[in-house]
N, C-alpha and C positions, 0 to 999 in steps of 0.2 A: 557741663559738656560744651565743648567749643564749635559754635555753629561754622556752617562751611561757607564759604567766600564766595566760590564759584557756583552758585546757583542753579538751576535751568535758567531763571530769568536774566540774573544778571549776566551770563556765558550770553547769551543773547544780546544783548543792551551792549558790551564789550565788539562783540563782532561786529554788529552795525554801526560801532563808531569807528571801527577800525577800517571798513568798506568805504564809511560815509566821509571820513576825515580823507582816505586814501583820495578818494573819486575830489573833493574839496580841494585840494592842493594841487594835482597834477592838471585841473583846470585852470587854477589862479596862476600856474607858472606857464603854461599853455598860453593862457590870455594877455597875461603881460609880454611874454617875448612875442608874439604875434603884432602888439601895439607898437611896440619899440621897433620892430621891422618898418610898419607901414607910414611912422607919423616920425621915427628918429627921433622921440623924446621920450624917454624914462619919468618926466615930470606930465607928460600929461595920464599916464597911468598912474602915475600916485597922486593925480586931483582928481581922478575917477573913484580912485581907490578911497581915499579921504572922503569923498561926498558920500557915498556907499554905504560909509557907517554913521552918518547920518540918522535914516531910518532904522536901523539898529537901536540906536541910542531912543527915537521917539516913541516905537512900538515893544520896546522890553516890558516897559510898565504893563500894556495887555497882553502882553505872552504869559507871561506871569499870573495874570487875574484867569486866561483861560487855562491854562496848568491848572487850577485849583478847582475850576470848577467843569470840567471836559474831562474826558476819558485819557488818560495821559497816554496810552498805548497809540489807541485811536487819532490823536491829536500826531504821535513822532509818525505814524505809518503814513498818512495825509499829505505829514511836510515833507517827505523824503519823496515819496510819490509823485508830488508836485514840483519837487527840485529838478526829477528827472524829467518830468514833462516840458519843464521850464528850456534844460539845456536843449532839449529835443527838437525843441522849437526855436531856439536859439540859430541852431548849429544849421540845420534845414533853411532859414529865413537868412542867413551871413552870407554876403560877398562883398565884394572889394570895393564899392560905391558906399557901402551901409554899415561897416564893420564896426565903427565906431558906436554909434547910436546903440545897435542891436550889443554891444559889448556892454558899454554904459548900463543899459534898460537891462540884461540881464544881471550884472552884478545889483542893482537896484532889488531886482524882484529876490534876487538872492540872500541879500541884506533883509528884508523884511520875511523873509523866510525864517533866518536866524535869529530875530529876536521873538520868535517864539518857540523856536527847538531847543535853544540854549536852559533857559528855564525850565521846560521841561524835563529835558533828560538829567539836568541835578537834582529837582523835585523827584523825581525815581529814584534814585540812589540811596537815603532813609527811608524808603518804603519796603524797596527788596530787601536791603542789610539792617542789623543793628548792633548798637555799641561800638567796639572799637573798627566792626570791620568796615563800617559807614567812612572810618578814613582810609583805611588797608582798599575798599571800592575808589575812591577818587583817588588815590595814588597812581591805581591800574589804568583809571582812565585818565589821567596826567599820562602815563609811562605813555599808551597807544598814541595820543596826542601826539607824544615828543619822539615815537619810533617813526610817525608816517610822516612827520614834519621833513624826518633824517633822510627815508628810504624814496618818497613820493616825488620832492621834484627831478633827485636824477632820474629814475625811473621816467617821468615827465618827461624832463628834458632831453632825454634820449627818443621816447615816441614819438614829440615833436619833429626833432630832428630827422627822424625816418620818414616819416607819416605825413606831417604837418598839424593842421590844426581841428580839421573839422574829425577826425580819426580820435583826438586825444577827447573829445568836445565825448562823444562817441562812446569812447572807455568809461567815460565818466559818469555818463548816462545808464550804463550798467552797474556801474557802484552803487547809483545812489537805489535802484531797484532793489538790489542784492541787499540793501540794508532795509529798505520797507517791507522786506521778504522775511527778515530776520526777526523785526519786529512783530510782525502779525502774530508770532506763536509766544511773544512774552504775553503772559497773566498779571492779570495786576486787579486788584481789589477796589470797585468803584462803585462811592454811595452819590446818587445824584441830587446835586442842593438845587431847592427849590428857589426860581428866580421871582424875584419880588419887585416890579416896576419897569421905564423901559433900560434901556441897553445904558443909558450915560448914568442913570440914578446906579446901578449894580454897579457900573467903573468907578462912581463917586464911590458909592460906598464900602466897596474892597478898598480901595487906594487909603480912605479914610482911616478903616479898621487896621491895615497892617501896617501904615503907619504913627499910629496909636502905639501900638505892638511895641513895634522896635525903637520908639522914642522913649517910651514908657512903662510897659509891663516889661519888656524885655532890653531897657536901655545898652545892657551890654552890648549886643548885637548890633546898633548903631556906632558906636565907641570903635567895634571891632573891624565894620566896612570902614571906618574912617583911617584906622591905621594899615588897612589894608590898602585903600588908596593911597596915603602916604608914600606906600614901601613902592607899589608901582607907579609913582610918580619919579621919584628918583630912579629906580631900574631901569623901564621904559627909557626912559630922557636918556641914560645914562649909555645902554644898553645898543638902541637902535639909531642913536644919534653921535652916539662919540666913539663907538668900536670902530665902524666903517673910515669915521672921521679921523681917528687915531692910526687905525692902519695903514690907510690909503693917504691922508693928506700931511700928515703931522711928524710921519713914520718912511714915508714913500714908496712902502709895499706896493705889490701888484695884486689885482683880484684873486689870484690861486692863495693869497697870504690871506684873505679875508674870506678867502672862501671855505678854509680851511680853519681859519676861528671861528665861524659861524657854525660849523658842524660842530667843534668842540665844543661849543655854549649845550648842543644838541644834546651831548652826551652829558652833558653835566646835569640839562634838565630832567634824562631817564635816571641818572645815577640818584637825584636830588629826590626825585617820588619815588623810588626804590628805597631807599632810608625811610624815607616817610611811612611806607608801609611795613617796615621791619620794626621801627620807633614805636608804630601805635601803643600799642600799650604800655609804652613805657615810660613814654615823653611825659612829663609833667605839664602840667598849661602854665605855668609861670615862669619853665624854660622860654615858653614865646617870645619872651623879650629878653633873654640870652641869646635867640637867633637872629632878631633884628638888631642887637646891640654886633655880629658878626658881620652882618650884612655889610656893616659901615666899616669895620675892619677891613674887611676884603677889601673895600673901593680904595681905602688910603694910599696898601702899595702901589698900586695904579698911578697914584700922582706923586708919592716919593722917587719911585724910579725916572722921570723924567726932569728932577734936581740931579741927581747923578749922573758925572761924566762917562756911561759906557756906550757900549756900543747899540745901536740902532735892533739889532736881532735879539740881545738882553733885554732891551726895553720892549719889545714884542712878545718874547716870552713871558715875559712877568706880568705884560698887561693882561696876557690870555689867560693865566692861570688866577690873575684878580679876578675878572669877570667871569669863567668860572665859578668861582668859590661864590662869587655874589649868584650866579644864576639858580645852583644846587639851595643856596639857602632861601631864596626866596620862594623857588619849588615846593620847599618844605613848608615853608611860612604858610604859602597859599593853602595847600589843601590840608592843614592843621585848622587855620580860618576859615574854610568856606565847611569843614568836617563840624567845627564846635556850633558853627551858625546853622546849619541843618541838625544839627540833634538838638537844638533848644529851642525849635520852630514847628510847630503844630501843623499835620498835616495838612490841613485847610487854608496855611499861610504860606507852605514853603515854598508855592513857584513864585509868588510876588516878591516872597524877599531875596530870592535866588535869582528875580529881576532885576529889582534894585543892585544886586551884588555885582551885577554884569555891566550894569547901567552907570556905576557908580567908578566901576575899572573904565571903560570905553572913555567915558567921560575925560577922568585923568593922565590917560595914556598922550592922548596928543599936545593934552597942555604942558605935560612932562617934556617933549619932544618940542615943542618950539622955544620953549624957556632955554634949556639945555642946547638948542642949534644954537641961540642967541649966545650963551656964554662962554661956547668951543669956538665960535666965530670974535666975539671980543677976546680970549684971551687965547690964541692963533698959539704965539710961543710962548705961553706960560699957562698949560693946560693944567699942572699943578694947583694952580689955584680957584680951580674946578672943579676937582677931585677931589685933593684931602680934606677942602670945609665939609663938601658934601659927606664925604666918611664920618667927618667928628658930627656934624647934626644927626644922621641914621643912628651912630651910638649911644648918642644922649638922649634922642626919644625913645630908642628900645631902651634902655635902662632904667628912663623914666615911668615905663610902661608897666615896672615890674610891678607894682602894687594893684594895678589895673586888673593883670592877669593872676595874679595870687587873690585876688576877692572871687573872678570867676570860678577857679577851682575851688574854691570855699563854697560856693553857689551850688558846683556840680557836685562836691561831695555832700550835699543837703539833700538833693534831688535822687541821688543813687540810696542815699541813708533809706 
């Protein structure tokens, strides 16, 4: 009998991320064009924004160890709770002497908020589901991600625009309630582990164990963050640093031309977890590296089209429809990766290593992003030689990968045996 998807719990856990990602976005697009008005620089919100995820990146490792040993319910209702109290206080203490500081200081407490909800709410997700729907669950919450991504900052930028700031600050404030509301009636099955020593000896000692875990009982799972940072080292870089730079500098589009690829990436990444959750059962795990071996496909025509003499608009199309096809496959890649890494993680492990997994992206993402500035900026007109090396490396290490992922499924068919 085929267990059901939509759960009570997980209908629950889906809506509040759906409220909480909403209320999350029309803030950050809120808060940046507010900065850009008052300071006339776009880069000082993105050295806001960069320090931000800082604390992210230092406090994942104990979101993770509290996931495992806290009431996980109890733990998302808390942080959602305290997000909202956070803007509350935000928005009531803002005015035009202070706006800086209090923007800063609230993305801060925000940041450190998230690196303990993020772990969490994936440590949920093999709890409520199992088997294949444990991927068909993070598809759905890929899809919501990537609808509110789509839908939230016009919606933003539109109340903005009416309203202003402390109004959107406001809406936002009710999101994040309306998700701590939603939470409170999820159930979730909690045995409380006895603590043994003070508070640094327990962080030794989780950090020790589950890295034990995934070096060594469960080496794959290492292996698998690795190439999964890989893949987002190349995307990211590729993605956030050379669309905008392709369009706008290299192309001499105007913002409606970028604005309007950005949205189709949008669409590619709800089309991409849509497959994803139609594939579960049927994808093989040694397909994985027939998907990363595409990934690098896709990037190539990106960089063959700009050896060819056509016109400026061909080379625009083609590039959107590359980065596309790279954004769908890497959608897929991820919640294949982070589905195989939660079903072969012990409940008592999976928020720390659902840390590590977040910690291990963050991490990557901006070294991807400055490496990649540096090489769109050395080779200004000859982006080609940018692009299609990077194509042929993503191919050759997904292909190399194939025997990696053909042992795992030899592994998983042991474990179902």
């Amino acid at each position: 009998m085929t267990e059901k998807l939509f759960t009570k719990n997980f209908t629950l856990l889906i809506l509040g991320q759906l409220t909480s990602l909403f209320g999350n976005f029309i803030l950050k697009l809120a808060l940046s064009m507010y900065v850009l008005e008052v300071t006339g620089s776009a880069a000082i919100f993105a050295g806001i924004l960069s320090a931000a995820t800082i604390p992210t990146i230092l406090f994942s490792p104990l979101g993770g160890i509290l996931a495992d040993r806290a009431d996980r319910r109890n733990i998302m209702v808390a942080l959602d709770a305290l997000t909202g109290v956070s803007v509350l206080c935000a928005a009531l203490f803002l005015s035009e002497s202070n706006a800086i500081a209090v923007i800063s200081t609230l993305l801060l407490i925000l940041s450190i908020f998230g690196a303990f909800e993020t772990p969490t709410v994936q440590a949920c997700i093999p709890t409520m589901l199992q088997g294949d729907n444990i991927m068909k669950g993070n598809a759905v919450v890929n899809q919501v991600a990537s609808l509110s991504y789509l839908i939230a900052p016009m919606l933003g930028g539109v109340l903005y625009a009416m309203l202003g700031l402390k109004p959107v600050m406001y809406a936002s404030v009710v999101c994040f309630f309306i998700t701590a509301l939603f939470e409170c009636f999820i159930k979730l099955s909690y045995q409380h582990t006895q603590n043994k020593g003070g508070v640094l000896q327990i962080v030794k000692q989780d950090f020790l164990s589950s890295m034990q875990y995934i070096s060594k009982e469960q080496a794959s799972i290492s292996k698998m963050l690795l190439l999964t940072a890989f893949s987002r080292f190349f995307v990211m870089g590729i993605t956030i640093v050379g669309l905008p730079f392709l369009v706008r500098t290299v192309l001499g589009f105007n913002a409606k031309y970028y604005g309007a690829a950005e949205s189709a990436l949008a669409v590619a990444t709800i089309l991409g977890s849509i497959a994803a959750g139609v594939w579960a059962e049927k994808l093989k795990i040694y397909k994985l590296s027939v998907l990363l071996a595409f990934l690098g496909i896709f990037i190539i025509p990106a960089g063959v089209i700009f050896l060819l003499p056509v016109t400026a608009t061909i080379k625009y199309g083609v590039t959107i429809v590359s980065f596309c096809g790279m954004q769908a496959v890497i959608s897929i890649f991820s919640i294949f990766a982070v589905s195989l890494i939660q079903q072969r993680t012990p409940n008592h492990l999976i928020g720390k290593v659902m840390a590590y997994t977040s910690t291990v992206t963050l991490c990557v993402q901006p070294i991807g992003q400055v490496v990649y500035g540096f090489l769109f900026d050395r080779f200004h007109s000859a982006v080609y030689f940018v692009l299609i090396p990077t194509g042929i490396i993503v191919c050759i290490v997904g292909l190399s990968a194939m025997s990696f992922f053909k042992n795992m499924e030899r592994e998983q068919q042991e474990v179902a045996a």
